[in-house]
C-alpha positions as CSV (number, residue, x, y, z in Angstrom):
1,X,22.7,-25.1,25.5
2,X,23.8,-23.8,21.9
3,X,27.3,-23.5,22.2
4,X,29.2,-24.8,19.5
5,X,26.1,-25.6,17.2
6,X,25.5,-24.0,14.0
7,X,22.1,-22.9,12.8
8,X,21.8,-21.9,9.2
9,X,19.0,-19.1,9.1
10,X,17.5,-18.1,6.0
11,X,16.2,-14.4,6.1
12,X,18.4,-13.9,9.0
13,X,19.8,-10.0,8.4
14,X,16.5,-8.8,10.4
15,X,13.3,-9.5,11.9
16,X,12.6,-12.6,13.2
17,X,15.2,-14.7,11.7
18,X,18.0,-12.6,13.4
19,X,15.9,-12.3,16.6
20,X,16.4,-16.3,16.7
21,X,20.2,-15.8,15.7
22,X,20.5,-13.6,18.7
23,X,19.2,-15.9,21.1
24,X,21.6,-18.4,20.1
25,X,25.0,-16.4,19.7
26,X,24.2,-15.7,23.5
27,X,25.2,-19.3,24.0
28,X,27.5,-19.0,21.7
29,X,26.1,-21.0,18.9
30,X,27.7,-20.3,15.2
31,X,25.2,-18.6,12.6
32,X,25.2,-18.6,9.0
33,X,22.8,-15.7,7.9
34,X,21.1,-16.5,4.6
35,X,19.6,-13.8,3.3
36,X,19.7,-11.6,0.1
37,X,20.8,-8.2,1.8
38,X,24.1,-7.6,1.0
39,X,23.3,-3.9,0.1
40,X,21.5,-1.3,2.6
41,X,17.6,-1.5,1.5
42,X,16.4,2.0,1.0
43,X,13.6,1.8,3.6
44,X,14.6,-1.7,5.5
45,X,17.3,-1.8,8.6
46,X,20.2,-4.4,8.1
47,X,22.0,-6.4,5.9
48,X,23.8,-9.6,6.5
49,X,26.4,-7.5,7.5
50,X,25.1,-5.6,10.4
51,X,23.3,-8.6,11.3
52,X,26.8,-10.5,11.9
53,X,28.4,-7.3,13.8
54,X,25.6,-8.3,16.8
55,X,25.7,-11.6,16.6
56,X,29.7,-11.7,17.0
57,X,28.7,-9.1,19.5
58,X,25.7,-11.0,21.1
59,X,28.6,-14.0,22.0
60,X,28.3,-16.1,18.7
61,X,29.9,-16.6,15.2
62,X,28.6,-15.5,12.4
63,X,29.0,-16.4,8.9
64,X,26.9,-14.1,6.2
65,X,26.4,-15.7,3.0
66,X,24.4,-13.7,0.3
67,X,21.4,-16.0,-0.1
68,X,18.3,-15.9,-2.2
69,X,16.0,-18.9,-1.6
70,X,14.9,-18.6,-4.9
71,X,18.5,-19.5,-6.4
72,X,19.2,-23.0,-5.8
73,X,22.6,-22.6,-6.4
74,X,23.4,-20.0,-4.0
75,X,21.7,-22.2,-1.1
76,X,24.2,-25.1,-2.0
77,X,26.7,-22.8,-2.0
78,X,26.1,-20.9,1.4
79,X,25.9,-24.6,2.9
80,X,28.9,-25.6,1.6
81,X,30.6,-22.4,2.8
82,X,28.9,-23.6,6.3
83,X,30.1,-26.7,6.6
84,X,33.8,-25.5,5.4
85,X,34.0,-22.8,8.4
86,X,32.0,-24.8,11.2
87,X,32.4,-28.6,10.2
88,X,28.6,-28.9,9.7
89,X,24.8,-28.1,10.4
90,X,22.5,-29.4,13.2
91,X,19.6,-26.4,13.2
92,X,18.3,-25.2,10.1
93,X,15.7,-22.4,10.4
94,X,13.2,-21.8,7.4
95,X,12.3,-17.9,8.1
96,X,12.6,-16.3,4.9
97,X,9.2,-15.7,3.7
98,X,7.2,-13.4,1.1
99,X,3.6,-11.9,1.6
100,X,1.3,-10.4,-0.7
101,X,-2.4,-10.4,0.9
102,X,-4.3,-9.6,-2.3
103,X,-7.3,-11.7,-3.7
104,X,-7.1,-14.0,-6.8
105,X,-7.9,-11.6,-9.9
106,X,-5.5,-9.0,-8.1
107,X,-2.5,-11.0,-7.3
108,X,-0.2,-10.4,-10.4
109,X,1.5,-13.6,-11.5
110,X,4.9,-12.3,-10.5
111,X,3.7,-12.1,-6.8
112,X,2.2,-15.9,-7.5
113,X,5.8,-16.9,-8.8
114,X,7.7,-15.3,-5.1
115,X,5.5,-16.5,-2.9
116,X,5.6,-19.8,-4.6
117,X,9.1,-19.9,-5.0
118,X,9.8,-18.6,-1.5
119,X,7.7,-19.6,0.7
120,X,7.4,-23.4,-0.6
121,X,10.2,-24.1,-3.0
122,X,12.8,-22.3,-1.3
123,X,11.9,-24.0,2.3
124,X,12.1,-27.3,0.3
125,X,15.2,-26.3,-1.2
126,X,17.1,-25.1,1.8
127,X,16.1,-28.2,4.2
128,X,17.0,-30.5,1.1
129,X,20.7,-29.1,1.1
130,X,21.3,-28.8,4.8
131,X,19.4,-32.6,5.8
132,X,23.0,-34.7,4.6
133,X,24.7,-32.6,7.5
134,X,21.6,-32.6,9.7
135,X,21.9,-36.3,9.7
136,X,25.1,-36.2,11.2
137,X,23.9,-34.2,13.8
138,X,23.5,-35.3,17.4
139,X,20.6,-33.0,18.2
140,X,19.4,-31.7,14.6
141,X,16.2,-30.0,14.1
142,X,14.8,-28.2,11.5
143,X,12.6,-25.2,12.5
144,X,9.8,-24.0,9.7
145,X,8.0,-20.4,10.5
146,X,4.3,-21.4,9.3
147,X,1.0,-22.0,10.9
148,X,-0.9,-25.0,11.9
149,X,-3.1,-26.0,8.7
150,X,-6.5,-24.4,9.1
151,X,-8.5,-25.3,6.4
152,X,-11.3,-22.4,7.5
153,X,-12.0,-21.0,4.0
154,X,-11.9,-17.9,5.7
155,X,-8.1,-18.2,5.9
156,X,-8.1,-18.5,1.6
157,X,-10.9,-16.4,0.5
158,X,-8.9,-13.1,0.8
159,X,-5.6,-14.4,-0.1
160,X,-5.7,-17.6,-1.5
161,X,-2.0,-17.7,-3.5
162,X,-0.2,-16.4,0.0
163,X,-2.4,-19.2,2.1
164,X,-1.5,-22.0,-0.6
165,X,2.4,-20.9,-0.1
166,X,2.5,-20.7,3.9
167,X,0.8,-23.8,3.9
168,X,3.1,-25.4,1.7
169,X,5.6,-24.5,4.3
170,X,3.8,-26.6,7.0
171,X,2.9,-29.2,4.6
172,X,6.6,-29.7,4.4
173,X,7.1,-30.2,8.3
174,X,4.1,-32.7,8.1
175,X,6.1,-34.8,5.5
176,X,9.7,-34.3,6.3
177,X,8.9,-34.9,10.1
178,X,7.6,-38.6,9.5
179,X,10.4,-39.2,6.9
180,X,13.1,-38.1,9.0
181,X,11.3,-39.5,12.6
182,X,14.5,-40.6,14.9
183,X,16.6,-38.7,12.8
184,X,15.6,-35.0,12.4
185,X,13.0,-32.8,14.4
186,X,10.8,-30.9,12.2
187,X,8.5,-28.5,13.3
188,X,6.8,-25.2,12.9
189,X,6.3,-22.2,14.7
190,X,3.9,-19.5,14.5
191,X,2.8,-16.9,16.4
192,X,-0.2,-16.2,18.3
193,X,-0.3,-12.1,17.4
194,X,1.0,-10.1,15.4
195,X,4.8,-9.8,15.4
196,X,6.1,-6.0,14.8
197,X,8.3,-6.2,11.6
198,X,8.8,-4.1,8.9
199,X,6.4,-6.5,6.6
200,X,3.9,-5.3,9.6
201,X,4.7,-1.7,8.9
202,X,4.0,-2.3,5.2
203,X,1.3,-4.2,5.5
204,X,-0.9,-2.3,9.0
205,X,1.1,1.6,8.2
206,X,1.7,4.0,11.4
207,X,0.8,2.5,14.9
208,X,0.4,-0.6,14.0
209,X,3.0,-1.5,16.3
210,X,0.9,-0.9,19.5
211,X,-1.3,-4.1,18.3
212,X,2.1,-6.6,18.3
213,X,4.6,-8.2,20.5
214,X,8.4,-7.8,19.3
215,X,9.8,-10.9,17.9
216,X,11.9,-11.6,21.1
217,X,8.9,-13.6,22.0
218,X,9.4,-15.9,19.1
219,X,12.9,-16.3,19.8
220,X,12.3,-17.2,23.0
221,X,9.5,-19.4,21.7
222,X,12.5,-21.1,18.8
223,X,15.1,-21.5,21.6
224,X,12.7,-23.9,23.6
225,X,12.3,-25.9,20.4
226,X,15.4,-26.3,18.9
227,X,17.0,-27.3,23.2
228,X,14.7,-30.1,23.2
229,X,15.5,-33.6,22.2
230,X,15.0,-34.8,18.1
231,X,12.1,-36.9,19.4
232,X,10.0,-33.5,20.0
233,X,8.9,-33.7,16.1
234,X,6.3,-32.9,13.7
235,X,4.4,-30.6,16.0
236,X,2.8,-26.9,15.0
237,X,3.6,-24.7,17.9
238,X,2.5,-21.6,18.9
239,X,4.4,-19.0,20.7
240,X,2.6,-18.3,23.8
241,X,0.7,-21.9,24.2
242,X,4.2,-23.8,24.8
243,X,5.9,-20.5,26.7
244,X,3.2,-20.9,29.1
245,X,3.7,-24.2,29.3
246,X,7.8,-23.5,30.0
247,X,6.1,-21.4,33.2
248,X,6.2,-17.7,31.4
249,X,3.4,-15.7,33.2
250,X,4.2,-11.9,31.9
251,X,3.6,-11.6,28.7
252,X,3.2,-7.5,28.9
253,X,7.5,-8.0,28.5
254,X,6.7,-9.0,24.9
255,X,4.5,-6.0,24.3
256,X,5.5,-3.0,22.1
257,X,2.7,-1.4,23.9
258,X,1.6,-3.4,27.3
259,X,-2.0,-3.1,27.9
260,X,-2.6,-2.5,24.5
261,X,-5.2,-5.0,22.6
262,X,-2.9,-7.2,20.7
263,X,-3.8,-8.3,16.6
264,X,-4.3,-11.8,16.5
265,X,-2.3,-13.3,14.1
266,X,-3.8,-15.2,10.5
267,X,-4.6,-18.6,10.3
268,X,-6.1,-19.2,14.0
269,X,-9.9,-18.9,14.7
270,X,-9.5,-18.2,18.3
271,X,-10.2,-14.5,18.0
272,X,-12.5,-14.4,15.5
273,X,-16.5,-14.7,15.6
274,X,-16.9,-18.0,14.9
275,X,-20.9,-17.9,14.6
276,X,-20.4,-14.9,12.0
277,X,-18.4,-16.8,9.9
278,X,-20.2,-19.6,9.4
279,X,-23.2,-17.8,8.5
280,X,-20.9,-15.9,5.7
281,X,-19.6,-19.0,5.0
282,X,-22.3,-21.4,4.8
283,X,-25.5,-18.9,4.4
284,X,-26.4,-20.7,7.9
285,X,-29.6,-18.5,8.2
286,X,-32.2,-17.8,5.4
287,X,-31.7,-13.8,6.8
288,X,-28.1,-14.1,5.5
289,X,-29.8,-15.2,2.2
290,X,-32.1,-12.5,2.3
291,X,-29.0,-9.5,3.2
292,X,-28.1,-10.3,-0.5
293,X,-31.1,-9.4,-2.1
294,X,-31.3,-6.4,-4.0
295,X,-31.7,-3.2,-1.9
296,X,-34.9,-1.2,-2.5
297,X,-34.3,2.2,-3.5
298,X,-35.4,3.9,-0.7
299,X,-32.0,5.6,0.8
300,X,-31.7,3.7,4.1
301,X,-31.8,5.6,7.4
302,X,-30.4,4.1,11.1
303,X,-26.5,3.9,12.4
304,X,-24.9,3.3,9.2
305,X,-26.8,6.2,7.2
306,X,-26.0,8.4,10.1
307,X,-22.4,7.2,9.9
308,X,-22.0,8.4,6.2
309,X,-23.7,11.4,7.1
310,X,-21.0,12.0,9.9
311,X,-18.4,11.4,7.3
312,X,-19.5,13.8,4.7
313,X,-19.5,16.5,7.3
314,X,-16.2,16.1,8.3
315,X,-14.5,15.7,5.0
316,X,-12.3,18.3,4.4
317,X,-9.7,19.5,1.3
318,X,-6.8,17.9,3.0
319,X,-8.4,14.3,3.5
320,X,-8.9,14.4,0.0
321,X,-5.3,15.9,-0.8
322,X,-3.8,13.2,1.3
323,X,-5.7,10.4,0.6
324,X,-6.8,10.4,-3.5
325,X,-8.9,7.1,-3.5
326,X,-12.4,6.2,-4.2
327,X,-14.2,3.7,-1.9
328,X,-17.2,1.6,-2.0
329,X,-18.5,-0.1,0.7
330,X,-20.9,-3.3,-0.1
331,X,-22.7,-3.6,2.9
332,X,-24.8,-7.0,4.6
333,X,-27.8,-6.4,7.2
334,X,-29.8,-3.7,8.5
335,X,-28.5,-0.7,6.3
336,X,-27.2,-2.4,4.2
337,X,-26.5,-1.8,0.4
338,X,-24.1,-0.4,-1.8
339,X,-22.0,3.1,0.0
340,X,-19.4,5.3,-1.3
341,X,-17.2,7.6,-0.2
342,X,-15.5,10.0,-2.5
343,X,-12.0,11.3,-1.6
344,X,-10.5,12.1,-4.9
345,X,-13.2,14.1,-6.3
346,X,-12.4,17.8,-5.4
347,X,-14.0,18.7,-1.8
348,X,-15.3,15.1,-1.5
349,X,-18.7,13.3,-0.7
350,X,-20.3,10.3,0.6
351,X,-23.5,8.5,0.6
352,X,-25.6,5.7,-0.8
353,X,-25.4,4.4,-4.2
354,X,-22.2,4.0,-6.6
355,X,-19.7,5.7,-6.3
356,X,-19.7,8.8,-9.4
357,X,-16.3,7.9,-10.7
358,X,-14.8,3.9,-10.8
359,X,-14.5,2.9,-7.2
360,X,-10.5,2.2,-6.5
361,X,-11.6,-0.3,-3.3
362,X,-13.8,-2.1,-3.2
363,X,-14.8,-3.2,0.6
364,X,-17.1,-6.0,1.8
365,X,-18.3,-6.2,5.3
366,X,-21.7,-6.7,7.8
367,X,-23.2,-3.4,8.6
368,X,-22.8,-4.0,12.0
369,X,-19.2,-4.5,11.7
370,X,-18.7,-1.3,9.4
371,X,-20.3,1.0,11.8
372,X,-18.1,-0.9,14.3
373,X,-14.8,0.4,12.4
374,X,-16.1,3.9,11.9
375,X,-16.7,4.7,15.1
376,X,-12.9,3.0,16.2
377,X,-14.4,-0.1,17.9
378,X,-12.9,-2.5,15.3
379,X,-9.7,-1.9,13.7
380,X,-9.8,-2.1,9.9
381,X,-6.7,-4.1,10.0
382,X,-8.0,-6.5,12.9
383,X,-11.4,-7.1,10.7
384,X,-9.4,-7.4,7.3
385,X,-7.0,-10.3,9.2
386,X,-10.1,-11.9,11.0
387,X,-12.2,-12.2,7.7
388,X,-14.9,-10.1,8.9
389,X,-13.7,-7.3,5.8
390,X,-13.1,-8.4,2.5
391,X,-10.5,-6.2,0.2
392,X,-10.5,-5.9,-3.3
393,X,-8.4,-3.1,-5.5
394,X,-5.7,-0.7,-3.9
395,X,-4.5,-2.2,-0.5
396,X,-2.2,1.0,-0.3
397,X,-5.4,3.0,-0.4
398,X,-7.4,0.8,1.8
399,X,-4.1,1.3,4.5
400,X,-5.0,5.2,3.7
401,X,-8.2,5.3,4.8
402,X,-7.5,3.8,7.9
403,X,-5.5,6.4,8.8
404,X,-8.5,9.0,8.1
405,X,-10.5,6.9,10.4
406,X,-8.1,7.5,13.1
407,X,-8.4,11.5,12.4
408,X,-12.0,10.8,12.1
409,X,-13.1,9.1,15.4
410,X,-13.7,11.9,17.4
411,X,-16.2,13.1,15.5
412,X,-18.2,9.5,14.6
């Protein structure tokens, strides 16, 4: 159904933008791979390069162009080498993308700038380059990766600059798509769970992969799109909603891990308590009111007293080696309060109260839900994504701790 067309893919030398390209070259569709990796990354696979080896191996033709959204200049030029070498453009995939899931006050302005400047600018950029040759298109469409618009503040509150820039991303399908209508599809595409990409092993560390799908799924998800007619425009699709609607039934194929619970992706309330989060959000009952009072001095007993306790018993030398981070934990409900645990200090400790030294995380949770993720019933990256933990400080130490947990659980 591809043959002969050209997609120009931004981010395209791995991940999801060259799982698309690899669907298409089957057909044998002509890609242009825009992205900046001309050089081998020291800890990321591919490079443009490598990435046009399989696609000219997959069935298709490639065309890497060294491409950094940012640059406006190299974007013009990487479509004008496009056009030159296949006569035009008729998909244009927006995948190139930048993620930094850190609160306000600990979001350094230079993070602001490339999500900013990625994310929004350089998806505006890119589709106002490629929409002269889209035009001339028979069947052109214009594929953005970013969610539906949830305006939950749930979906802000943790990482407000990242939220702002994805959105900006869909708020440029909501206006290109009615600009363009009977010209040019536009829509977006997001997934359901978590996709396994490196950006997931940065952001989730070891075995997060057994929570996500692999990003054939969205590939499969992008062909659907960009085969239908220009008329199918201005929608916000997600992955497995329209493949079940194509009649896929086994979805364990898409699994890294089948049968393992899969991480639902940001920016859709489906998996999260919804009753919870109003209550955070809106202080629905006068109890939620009265979890933020102060805590009387008495040191706290029930589950999560006995959870610490747990935890200071099993700390040993070598959690505190590997792991060199301080932790507070300010906790909501029964048991509540202010918690610490302690693994830079030498031999460790834990209880109620501060912290003896400056905490370097800070965590924010329900009781309920800590005691929950202690005792490996709730993932700390599944509550962190869902809103149900809030993160401030040293996200590399926070991705530490987890894996103590993991070391941990036998025991709690």
């Amino acid at each position: 159904k591809l043959a002969g067309c050209t997609l120009f893919i931004t981010g395209a030398s791995r991940g999801i933008g060259k799982a698309i390209a690899l669907k298409a070259a089957k057909d044998g569709a002509n890609i242009v791979i825009a992205a900046k990796t001309a050089e081998p990354h020291p800890t990321l696979p591919g490079t443009i390069y490598t990435a046009a080896e399989e696609i000219e191996a997959a069935g298709g033709k490639a065309l890497p162009c060294i491409v950094n959204v940012r640059e406006e200049q190299q974007i013009t030029s990487a479509v004008e080498k496009a056009v030159k070498a296949f006569g035009g453009i008729d998909i244009l995939v927006n995948n190139a993308s930048a993620i930094s899931l850190t609160g306000t006050l600990e979001t350094a302005t230079k993070k602001v700038n490339l999500m900013m400047d990625v994310n929004v600018r350089g998806t505006y950029l890119t589709s106002k380059a490629c929409l002269p040759y889209l035009r001339k298109s028979k069947n052109p469409h214009i594929l953005n990766l970013s969610p539906p618009m949830n305006m939950n503040p749930v979906w802000f509150k943790n990482h407000c600059a990242y939220t702002i820039s994805k959105y900006g991303m869909s708020m440029c399908v909501l206006g290109m798509a009615e600009e363009f209508r009977g010209e040019v599809a536009v829509n977006a595409l997001w997934p359901k769970t978590a996709i396994h990409t490196a950006a997931m092993d940065m952001l989730g560390g070891p075995g997060i992969e057994k929570q996500c799908r692999k990003t054939d799924i969205l590939a499969d998800a992008a062909y659907c799109i960009l085969t239908k007619p220009k008329s199918f425009t201005g929608n916000f699709i997600i992955d497995e909603v329209l493949l079940r609607e194509e009649g896929v039934k086994d979805f364990d194929v898409y699994a890294i891990a089948p049968g393992h619970p899969l991480l639902p992706d940001f920016f859709l309330d489906a998996e999260t308590d919804t009753t919870a989060v109003k209550q955070e959000i809106y202080g629905a009952a006068q109890a939620s009111k009265e979890e933020k009072t102060e805590t009387a001095p008495a040191k706290p007993s029930g589950p999560v007293a006995e959870t610490f306790r747990v935890i200071q018993g099993a700390m040993t030398e070598e959690h505190v080696g590997s792991t060199q981070g301080v932790f507070q934990f300010e906790l909501s409900g029964d048991g509540g309060g202010t918690w610490y645990i302690d693994l830079k200090t030498k031999g460790g400790s834990a209880g109620f109260g501060k912290p003896p030294v400056t905490a370097d995380v800070v965590m924010s949770m329900s009781s309920a839900d800590f005691v929950k993720m202690f005792t490996g019933k709730l993932k700390p990256t599944m509550a962190f994504m869902s809103g149900k933990l809030r993160i401030k400080g040293n996200m590399a130490l926070a991705l530490k701790l987890e894996k103590m947990l993991t070391q941990l659980n036998s025991k709690l």
